[in-house]
C-alpha positions as CSV (number, residue, x, y, z in Angstrom):
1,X,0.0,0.0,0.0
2,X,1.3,3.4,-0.8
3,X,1.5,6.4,1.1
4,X,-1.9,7.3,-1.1
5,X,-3.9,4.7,0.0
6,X,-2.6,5.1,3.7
7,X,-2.9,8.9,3.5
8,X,-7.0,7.9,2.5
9,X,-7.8,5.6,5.2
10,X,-6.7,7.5,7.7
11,X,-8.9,10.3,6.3
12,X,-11.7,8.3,6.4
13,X,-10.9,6.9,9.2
14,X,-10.9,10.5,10.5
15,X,-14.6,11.7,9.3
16,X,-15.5,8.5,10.6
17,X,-14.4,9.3,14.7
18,X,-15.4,12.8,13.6
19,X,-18.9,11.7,12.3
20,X,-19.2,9.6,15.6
21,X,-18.0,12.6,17.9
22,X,-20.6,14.9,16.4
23,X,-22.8,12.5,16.5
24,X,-22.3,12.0,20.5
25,X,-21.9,15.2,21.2
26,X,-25.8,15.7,19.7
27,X,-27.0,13.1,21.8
28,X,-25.2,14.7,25.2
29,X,-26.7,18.3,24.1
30,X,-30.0,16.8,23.3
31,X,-30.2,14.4,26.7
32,X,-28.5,18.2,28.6
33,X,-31.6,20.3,26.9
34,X,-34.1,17.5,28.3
35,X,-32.3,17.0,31.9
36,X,-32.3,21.3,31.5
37,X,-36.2,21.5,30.6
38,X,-37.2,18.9,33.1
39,X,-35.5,20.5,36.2
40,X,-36.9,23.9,35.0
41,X,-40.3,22.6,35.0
42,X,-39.6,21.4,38.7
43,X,-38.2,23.8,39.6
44,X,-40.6,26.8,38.5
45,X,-43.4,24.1,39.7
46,X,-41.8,24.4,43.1
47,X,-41.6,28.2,42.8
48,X,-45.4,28.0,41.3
49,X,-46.0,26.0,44.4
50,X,-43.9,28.1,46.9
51,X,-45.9,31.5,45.4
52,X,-49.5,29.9,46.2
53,X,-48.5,28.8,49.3
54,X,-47.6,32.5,50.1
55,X,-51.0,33.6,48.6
56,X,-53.2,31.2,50.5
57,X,-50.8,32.4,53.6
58,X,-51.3,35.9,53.6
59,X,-54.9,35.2,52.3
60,X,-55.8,34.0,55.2
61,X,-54.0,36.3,56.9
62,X,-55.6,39.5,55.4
63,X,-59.6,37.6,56.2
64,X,-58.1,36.9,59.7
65,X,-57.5,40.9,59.9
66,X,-60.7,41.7,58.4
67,X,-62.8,39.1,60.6
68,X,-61.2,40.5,63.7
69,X,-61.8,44.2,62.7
70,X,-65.3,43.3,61.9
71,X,-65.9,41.8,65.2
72,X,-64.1,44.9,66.8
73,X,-66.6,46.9,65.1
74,X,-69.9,44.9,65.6
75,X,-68.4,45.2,69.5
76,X,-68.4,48.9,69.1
77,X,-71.7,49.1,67.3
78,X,-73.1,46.8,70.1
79,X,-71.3,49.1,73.0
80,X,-73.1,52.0,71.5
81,X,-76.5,50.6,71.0
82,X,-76.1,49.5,74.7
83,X,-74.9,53.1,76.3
84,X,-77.7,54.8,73.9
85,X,-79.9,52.0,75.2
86,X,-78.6,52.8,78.9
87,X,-78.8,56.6,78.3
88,X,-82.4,56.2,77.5
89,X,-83.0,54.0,80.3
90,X,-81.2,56.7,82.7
91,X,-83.4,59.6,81.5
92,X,-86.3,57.6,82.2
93,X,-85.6,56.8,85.3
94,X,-84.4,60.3,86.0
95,X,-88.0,61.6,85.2
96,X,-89.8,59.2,86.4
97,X,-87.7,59.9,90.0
98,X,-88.4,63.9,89.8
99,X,-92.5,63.3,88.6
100,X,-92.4,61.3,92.3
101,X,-91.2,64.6,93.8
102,X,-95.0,66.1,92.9
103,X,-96.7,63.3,94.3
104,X,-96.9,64.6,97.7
105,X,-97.9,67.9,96.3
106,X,-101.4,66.8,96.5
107,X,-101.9,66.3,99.7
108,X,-105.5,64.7,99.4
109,X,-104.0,62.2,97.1
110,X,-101.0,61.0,98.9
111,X,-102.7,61.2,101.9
112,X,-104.5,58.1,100.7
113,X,-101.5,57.1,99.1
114,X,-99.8,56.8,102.4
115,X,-102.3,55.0,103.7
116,X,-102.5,52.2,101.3
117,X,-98.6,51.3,101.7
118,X,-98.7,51.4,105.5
119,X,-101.3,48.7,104.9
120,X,-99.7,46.9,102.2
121,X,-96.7,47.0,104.8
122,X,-98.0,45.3,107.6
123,X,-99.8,42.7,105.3
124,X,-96.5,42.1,104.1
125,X,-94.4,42.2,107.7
126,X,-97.8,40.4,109.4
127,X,-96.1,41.4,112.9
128,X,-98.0,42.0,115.7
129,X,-95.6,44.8,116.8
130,X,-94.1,47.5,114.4
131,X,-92.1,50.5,113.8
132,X,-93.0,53.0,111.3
133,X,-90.6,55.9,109.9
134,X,-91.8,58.1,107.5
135,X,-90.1,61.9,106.4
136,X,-90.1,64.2,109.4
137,X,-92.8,66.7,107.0
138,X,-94.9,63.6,106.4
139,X,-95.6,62.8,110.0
140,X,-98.7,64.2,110.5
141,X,-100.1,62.8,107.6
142,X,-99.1,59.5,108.6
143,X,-100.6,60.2,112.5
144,X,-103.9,61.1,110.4
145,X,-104.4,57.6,108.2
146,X,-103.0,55.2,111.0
147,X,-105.8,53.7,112.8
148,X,-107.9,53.8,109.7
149,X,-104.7,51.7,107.7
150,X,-104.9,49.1,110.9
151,X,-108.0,48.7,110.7
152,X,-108.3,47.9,106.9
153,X,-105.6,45.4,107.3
154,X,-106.9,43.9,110.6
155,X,-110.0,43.1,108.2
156,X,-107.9,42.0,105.1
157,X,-105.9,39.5,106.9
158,X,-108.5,38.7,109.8
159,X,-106.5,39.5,112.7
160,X,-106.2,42.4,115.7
161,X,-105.0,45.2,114.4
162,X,-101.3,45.7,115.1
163,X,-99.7,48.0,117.6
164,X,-97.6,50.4,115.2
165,X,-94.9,52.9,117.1
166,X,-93.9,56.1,114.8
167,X,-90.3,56.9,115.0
168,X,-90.4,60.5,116.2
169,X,-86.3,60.4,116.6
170,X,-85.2,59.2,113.4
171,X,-86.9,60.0,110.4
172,X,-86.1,59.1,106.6
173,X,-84.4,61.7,104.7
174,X,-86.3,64.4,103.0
175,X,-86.7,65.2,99.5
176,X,-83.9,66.0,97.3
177,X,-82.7,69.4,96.9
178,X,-80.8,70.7,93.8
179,X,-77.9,72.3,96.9
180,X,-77.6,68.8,97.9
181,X,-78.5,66.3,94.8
182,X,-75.5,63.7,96.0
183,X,-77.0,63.1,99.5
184,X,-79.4,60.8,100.8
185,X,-83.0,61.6,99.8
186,X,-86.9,60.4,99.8
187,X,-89.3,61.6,97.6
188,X,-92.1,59.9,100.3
189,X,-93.7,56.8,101.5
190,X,-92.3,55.1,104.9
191,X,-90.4,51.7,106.0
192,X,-91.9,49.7,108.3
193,X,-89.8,47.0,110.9
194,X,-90.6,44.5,113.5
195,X,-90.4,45.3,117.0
196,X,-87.0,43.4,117.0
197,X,-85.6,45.2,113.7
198,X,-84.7,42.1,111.8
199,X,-87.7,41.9,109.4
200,X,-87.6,45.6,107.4
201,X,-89.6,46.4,104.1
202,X,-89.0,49.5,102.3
203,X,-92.0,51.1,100.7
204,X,-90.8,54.1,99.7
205,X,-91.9,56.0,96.7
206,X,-88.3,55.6,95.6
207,X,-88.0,51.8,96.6
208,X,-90.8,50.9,94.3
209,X,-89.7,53.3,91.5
210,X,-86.5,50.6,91.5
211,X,-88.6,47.6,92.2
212,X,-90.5,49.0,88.7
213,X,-87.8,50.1,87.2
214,X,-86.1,46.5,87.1
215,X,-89.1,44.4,86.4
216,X,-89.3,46.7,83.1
217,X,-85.8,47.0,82.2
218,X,-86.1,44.2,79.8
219,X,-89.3,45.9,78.1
């Protein structure tokens, strides 16, 4: 063989590895691009996934917020309907307290008045034996409907009428005043005890203003 024939061989022989060398080198960059494409799909999937995460996250976060600010405001709302509701209530009671102050005006009137919680006293105490305190000014009216109130409730609850004392030292306190509006006031009606002082009912004009006044809160 001459140098020809050797100098052609190797030359094919060359285009040959070359030929194979491209050849591989197409397969690596091919099997690279599809290793390359399939991590980037992972990869922005786990970003993808990452991101929604985050979304759903502060999504929650954000109708957390709004849920507690709703429910701060419904408080507020409801703390406002209640101190309007309260204020009402107040100013109710507050005009209902100073119409009791004209009750003793008419002295016809609450001279029978008088009379009728005496008696509705000692059917409630049903003591043998009391003590009656009224306001020092409403004294005499008391004196004045006494035997007549014992004797209406002797007849309601069919016994002898009861011996009732009138507290001539200590007296309930009078009616408010605006020059002392913080201090301890009656707007009228008296307390009865029994002789012993441990059974006491209160009926005031002002004690069954609150008795009232709680039985129609709810209305």
């Amino acid at each position: 063989m001459n140098d020809a024939d050797v100098s052609k061989q190797i030359q094919q022989m060359i285009r040959f590895i070359r030929q194979e060398a491209e050849e591989k080198a197409n397969e690596i960059l091919v099997s690279a691009e599809e290793e390359f494409n399939i991590e980037k799909l992972q990869l922005v999937e786990s970003e993808k996934k990452k991101i929604r995460q985050e979304y759903e996250r502060k999504q929650k976060q954000v109708e957390v917020r709004k849920k507690i600010e709703y429910s701060m405001q419904l408080n507020a709302s409801r703390i406002k309907v209640l101190q309007a509701q309260d204020d009402v209530v107040t100013a109710m009671k507050d005009s209902a307290s100073k119409g009791l102050l004209r009750v003793s005006d008419d002295r016809s009137a609450y001279k029978e008045l008088l009379q009728g919680l005496i008696v509705q006293s000692l059917l409630r105490l049903k003591e043998p034996s009391v003590l009656l305190r009224s306001r020092e000014v409403d004294v005499a009216l008391v004196e004045s409907v006494l035997d007549a109130a014992k004797k209406e409730y002797a007849v309601k609850a069919k016994v002898h009428a009861p011996k009732v004392v009138i507290d001539k030292r200590v007296f309930l306190p009078p009616a408010p005043s605006s020059a002392d509006s913080h201090g301890p006031s009656c707007s009228g009606g008296v307390v009865l005890a029994s002789q012993d002082g441990k059974i006491v009912f209160e009926n005031t004009l002002d004690a069954r203003l609150d008795v009232v006044f709680w039985q129609k809160l709810p209305e």
